[in-house]
C-alpha positions as CSV (number, residue, x, y, z in Angstrom):
1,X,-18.6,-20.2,-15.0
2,X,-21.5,-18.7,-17.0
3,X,-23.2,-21.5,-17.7
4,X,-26.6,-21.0,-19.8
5,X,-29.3,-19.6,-18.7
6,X,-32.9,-21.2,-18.1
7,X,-35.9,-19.4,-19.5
8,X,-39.7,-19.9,-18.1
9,X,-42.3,-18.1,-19.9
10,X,-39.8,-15.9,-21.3
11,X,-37.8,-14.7,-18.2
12,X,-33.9,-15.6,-17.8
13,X,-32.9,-17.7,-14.3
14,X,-29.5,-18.6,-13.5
15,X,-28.9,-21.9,-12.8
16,X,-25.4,-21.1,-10.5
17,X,-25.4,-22.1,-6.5
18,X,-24.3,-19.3,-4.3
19,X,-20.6,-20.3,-4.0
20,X,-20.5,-20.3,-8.1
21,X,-22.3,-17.1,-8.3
22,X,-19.5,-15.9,-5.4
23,X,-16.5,-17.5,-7.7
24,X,-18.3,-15.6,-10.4
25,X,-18.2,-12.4,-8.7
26,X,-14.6,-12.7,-8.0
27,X,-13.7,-13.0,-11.3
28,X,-15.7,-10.1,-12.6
29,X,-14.9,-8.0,-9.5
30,X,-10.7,-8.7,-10.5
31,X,-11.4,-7.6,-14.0
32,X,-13.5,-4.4,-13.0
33,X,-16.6,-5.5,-14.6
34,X,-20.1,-4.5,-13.3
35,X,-22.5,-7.0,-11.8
36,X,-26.5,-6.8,-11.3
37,X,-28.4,-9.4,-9.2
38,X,-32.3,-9.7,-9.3
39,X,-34.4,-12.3,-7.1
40,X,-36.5,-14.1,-9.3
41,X,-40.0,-15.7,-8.2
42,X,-43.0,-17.1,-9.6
43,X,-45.2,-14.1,-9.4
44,X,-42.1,-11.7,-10.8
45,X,-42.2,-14.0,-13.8
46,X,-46.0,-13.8,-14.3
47,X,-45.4,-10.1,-14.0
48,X,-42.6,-9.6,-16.4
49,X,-44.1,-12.0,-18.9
50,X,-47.2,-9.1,-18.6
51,X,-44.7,-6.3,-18.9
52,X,-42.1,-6.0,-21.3
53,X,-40.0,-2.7,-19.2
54,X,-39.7,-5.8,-16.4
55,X,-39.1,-8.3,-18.6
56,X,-36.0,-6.5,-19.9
57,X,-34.9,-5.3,-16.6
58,X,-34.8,-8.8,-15.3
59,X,-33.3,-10.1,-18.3
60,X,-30.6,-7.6,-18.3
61,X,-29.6,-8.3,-15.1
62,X,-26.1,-10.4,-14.8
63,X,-27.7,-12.9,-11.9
64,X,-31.3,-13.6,-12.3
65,X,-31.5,-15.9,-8.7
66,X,-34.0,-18.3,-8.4
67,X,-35.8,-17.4,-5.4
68,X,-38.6,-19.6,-5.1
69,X,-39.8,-23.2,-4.5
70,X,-41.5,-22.5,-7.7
71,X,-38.7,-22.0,-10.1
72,X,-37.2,-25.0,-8.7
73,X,-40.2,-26.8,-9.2
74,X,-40.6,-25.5,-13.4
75,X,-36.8,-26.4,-13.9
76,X,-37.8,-29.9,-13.1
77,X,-40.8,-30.0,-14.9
78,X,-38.3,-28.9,-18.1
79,X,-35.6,-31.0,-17.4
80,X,-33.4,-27.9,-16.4
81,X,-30.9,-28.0,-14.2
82,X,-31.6,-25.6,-11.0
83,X,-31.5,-28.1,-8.2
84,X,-31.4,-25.5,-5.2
85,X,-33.0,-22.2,-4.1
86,X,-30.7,-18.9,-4.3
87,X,-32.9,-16.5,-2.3
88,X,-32.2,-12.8,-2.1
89,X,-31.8,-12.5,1.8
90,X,-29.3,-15.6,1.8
91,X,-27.7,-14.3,-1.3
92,X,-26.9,-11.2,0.7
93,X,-25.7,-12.6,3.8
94,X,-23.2,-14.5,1.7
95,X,-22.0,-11.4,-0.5
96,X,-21.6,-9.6,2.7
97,X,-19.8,-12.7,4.3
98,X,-17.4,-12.6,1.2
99,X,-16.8,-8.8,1.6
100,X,-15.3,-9.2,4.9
101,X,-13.2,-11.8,4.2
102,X,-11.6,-9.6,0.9
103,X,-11.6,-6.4,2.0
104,X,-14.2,-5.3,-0.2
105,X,-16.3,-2.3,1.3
106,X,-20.0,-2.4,1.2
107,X,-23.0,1.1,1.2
108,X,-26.1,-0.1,2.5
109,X,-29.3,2.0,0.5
110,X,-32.7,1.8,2.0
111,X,-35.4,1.0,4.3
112,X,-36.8,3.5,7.1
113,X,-33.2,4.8,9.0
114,X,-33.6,3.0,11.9
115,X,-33.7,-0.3,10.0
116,X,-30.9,0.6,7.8
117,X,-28.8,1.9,11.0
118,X,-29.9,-1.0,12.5
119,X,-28.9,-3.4,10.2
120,X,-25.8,-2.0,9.3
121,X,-24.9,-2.0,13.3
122,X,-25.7,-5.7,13.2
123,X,-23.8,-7.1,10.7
124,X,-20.8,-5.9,11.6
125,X,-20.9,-7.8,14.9
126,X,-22.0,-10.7,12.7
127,X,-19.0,-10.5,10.5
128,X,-15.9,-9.3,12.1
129,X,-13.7,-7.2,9.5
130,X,-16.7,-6.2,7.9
131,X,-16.3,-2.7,6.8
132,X,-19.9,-1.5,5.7
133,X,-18.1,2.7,4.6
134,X,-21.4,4.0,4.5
135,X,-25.2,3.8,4.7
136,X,-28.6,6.3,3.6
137,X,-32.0,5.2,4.5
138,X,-34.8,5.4,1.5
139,X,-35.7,8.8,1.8
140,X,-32.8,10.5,0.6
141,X,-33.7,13.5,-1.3
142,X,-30.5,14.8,-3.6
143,X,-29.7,11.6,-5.4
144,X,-26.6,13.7,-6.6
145,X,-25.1,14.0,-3.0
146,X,-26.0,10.2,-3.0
147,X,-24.3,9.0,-5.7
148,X,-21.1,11.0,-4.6
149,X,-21.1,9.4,-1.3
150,X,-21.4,6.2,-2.4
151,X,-18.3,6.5,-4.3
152,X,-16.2,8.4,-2.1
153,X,-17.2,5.4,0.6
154,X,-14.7,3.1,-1.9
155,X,-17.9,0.4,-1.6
156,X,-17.6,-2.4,-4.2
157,X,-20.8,-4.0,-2.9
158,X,-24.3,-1.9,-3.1
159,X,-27.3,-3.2,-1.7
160,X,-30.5,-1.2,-2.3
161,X,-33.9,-2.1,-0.3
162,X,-36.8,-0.2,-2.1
163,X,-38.7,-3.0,-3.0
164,X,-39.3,-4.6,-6.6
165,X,-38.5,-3.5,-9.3
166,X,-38.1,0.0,-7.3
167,X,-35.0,-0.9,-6.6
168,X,-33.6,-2.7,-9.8
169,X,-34.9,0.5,-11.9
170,X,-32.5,2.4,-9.3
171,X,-29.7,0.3,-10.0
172,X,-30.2,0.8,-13.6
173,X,-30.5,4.2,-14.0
174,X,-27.6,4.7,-11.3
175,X,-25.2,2.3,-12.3
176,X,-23.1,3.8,-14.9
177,X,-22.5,6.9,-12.2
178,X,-20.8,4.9,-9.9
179,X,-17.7,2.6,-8.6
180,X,-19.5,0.2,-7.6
181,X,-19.1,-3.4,-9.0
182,X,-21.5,-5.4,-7.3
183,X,-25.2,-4.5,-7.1
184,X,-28.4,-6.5,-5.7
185,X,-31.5,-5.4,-4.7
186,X,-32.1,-6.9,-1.4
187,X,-36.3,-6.3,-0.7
188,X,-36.9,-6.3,2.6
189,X,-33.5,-7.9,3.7
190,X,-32.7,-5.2,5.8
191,X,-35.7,-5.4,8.3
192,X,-34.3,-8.6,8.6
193,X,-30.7,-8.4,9.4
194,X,-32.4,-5.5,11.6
195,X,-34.1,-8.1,13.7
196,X,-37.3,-6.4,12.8
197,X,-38.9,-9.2,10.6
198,X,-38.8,-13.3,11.7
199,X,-38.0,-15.5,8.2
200,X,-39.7,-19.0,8.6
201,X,-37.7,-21.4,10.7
202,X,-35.2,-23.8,9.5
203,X,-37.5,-26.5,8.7
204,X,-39.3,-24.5,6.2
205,X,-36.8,-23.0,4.4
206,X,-34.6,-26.5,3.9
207,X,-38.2,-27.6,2.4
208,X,-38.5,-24.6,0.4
209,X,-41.7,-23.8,1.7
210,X,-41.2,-20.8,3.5
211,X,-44.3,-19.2,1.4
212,X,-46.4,-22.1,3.5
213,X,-45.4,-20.6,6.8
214,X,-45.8,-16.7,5.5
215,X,-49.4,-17.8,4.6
216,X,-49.9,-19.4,8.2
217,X,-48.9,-16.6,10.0
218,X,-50.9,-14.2,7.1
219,X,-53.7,-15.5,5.9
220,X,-54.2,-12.3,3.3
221,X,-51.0,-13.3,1.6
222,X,-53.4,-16.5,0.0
223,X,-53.8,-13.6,-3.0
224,X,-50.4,-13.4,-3.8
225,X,-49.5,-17.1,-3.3
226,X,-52.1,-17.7,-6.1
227,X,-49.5,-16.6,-8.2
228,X,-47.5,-20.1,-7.7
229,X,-50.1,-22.7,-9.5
230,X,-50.8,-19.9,-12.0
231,X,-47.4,-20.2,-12.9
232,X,-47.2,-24.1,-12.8
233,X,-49.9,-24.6,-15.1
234,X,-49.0,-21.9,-17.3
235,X,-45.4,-23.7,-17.7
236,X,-46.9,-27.3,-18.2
237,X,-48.6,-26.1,-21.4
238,X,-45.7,-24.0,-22.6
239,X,-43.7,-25.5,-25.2
C-alpha cells in the first residue's frame, strides 16, 4: 500500500486516504512493526524547510498526513496525486473508531487532566467497545513511571497532545521503550473530543477552508494564516 511519497520544498506527504492509511496500519500492526503519524500543513513545511531537526522528524515519520487545504492545493499545482485532506483530529477519530472495532487498546497522553479525563470519558460513549486502558494528563513528572504504565495498559494505540513538534520529539525519543505500535500526535484533538473547543462546521471543512472560519472567529490568527500564500508562491517557483 506504500505508495510514493510527495515532496514540497523538501518535506515528505503521504498521498494515502484514511481508509488506506487504516488498511496500512493493519498490516504493520499484524507484523509488529512500529508506526509514527505527523499532521503536515503549510506553515509546518515552511518551518521544517528552515530547520533541518524538523525536517528530519517529519520526514522520519511513517505517515506524514496532509492536513491542510494547502498541501492539497501544491499537489495540484505539481501534478501529484493528493486529492483529499487527512487531518489530525479526523485521523484520530478514525484510528480510535478502528481500535474498538479490533480490540486494540488505546493510552491517551496530554492536555490539562480535565481535558484528557474528559476526553477519554467521551469517547468511550462515542464508540461502544472502546477500551481506552489508560490516560496521564501533560504534566506528568517521572516519565519512567510513564513509560511503564503505558505498557503495562497493553495500548497498541498512543495518542500524545503536547503540541508540535512537542509531541513528535516525545514519540521519538520514547518510542523504542515501549509496546506500542501505533503513535500520532494529536495537537489539540483532545480539547476537542473534550467538547472544550468548536471545529468549523460542516460546510467549511467539506471546502477545506476551515482556516477561513478560524480567522473569522480570530482575527489575530491573519499572522499565521500568512503562512499559506508564502508557501504557494514559494512552490510555484520551485522546480
Amino acid at each position: 500500500m506504500m505508495r510514493e511519497k510527495e515532496s514540497y520544498l523538501g518535506i515528505d506527504i503521504s498521498p494515502l486516504s484514511y481508509d488506506e492509511i487504516i488498511e496500512d496500519l493493519k498490516e504493520r500492526i499484524n507484523k509488529g512493526v512500529q508506526s509514527t503519524i505527523i499532521a503536515v500543513n503549510p506553515e509546518k513545511v515552511i518551518a521544517g524547510e528552515q530547520n533541518g531537526e524538523l525536517k528530519q522528524l517529519i520526514n522520519s515519520s511513517t505517515y506524514q498526513i496532509p492536513d491542510g487545504i494547502g498541501i492539497l492545493l501544491a499537489s495540484k499545482l505539481k501534478g501529484g496525486r493528493i486529492t483529499s485532506r487527512v487531518t489530525g483530529v479526523d485521523m484520530m477519530a478514525r484510528l480510535v473508531e478502528f481500535a474498538s472495532l479490533n480490540n486494540h487498546k488505546v493510552f491517551l497522553y496530554g492536555a490539562k487532566e480535565e481535558v484528557v479525563k474528559t476526553a477519554k470519558n467521551n469517547l468511550e460513549v462515542k464508540y461502544p467497545g472502546l477500551v481506552i486502558s489508560g490516560y496521564a494528563n501533560g504534566y506528568v513528572n517521572n516519565q519512567e513511571d510513564l513509560i511503564q504504565s503505558i505498557n503495562d495498559s497493553g495500548a497498541v494505540l498512543l495518542f500524545v497532545a503536547m503540541g508540535s513538534p512537542k509531541q513528535e520529539l516525545w514519540i521519538r525519543e520514547n518510542m523504542n521503550k515501549l509496546n506500542v505500535k501505533v503513535f500520532q500526535g494529536v495537537g489539540g484533538s483532545f480539547d476537542v473530543f473534550a467538547g472544550h473547543v468548536k471545529r468549523a462546521p460542516a460546510f467549511y471543512r467539506n471546502l477545506g477552508i476551515e482556516w477561513l472560519y478560524r480567522l473569522l472567529k480570530e482575527p489575530k490568527r491573519f499572522k499565521r494564516q500568512l503562512a499559506l500564500p508564502r508557501f504557494l508562491l514559494k512552490i510555484l517557483v520551485s522546480k
